[in-house]
N, C-alpha and C positions, 0 to 999 in steps of 0.2 A: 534568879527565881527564889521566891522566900520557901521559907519551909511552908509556912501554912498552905500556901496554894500548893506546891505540890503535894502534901497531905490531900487536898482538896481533890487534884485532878486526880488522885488513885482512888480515893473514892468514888468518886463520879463515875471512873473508869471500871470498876471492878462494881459496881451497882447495876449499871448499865448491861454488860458483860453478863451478870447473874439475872439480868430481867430477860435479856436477848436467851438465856438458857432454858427459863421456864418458859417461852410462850414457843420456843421449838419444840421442847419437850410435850405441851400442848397437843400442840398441830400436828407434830408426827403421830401421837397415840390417836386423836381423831381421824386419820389421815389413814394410820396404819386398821383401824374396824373398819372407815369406808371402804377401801381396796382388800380388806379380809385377810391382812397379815393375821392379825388378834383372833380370827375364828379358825386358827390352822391350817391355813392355806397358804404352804411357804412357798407359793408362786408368786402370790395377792391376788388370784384369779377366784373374786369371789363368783361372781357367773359361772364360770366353770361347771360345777358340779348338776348347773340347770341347762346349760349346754347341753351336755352330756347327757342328762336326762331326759330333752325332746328328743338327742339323737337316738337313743338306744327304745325311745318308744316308737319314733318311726323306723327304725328298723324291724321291732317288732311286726308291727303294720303290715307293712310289707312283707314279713314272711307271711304273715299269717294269711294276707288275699291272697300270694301265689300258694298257698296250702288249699285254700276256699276255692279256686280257679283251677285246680287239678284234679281235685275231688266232685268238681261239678256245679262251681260256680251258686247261682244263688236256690238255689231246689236243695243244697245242702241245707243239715242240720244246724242252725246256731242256737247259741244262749245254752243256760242250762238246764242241766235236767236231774230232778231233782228226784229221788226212788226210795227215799223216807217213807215210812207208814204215816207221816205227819203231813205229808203233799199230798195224799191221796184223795177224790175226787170224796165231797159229801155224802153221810148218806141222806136219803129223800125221807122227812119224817113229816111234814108239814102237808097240807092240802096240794099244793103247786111245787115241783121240783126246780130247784135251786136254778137260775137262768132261764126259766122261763119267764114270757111276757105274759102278763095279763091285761084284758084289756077292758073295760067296764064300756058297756051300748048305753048312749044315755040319748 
């Protein structure tokens, strides 16, 4: 074998070698935000944390009907209630008080 070719084939070799480096280095970093290594999740389980977050709202759910279901089902209180001097009903200053219909005879 002359020198130059083998000159030749380490280049070749060691070119190749450093391209095959950077397009794994690539694809792992893309690879590693797809599956959520890059966002902190040394599991990769980017789903996870939304997993977890339907599960923990149906659990809620559920406690909360069997709470609704003990206290008397639906005749109980829901939503809120709000006891600000700023909720409190209008007063009546106009001809017609506020929620009334009026209806014009034509």
């Amino acid at each position: 074998m002359s020198p130059f070719l083998a000159v030749v084939l380490v280049l070749v070799l060691a070119s190749t070698s450093y391209a095959a480096g950077r397009l794994h280095g690539q694809l792992s970093y893309r690879i590693g935000y797809r599956f959520g290594y890059r966002q902190g999740y040394f599991d990769g389980d980017r789903g996870a944390w939304n997993r977890r977050r339907r599960d923990a709202q149906a659990a809620i759910a559920s406690a909360l009907s069997a709470s609704a279901a003990r206290s008397g089902g639906a005749g109980s209180r829901q939503g809120t209630t709000y006891t600000g001097s700023s909720f409190t009903a209008p007063a009546v200053t106009g001809r017609h008080p506020t929620g009334t219909l009026v209806r014009r005879r034509g």
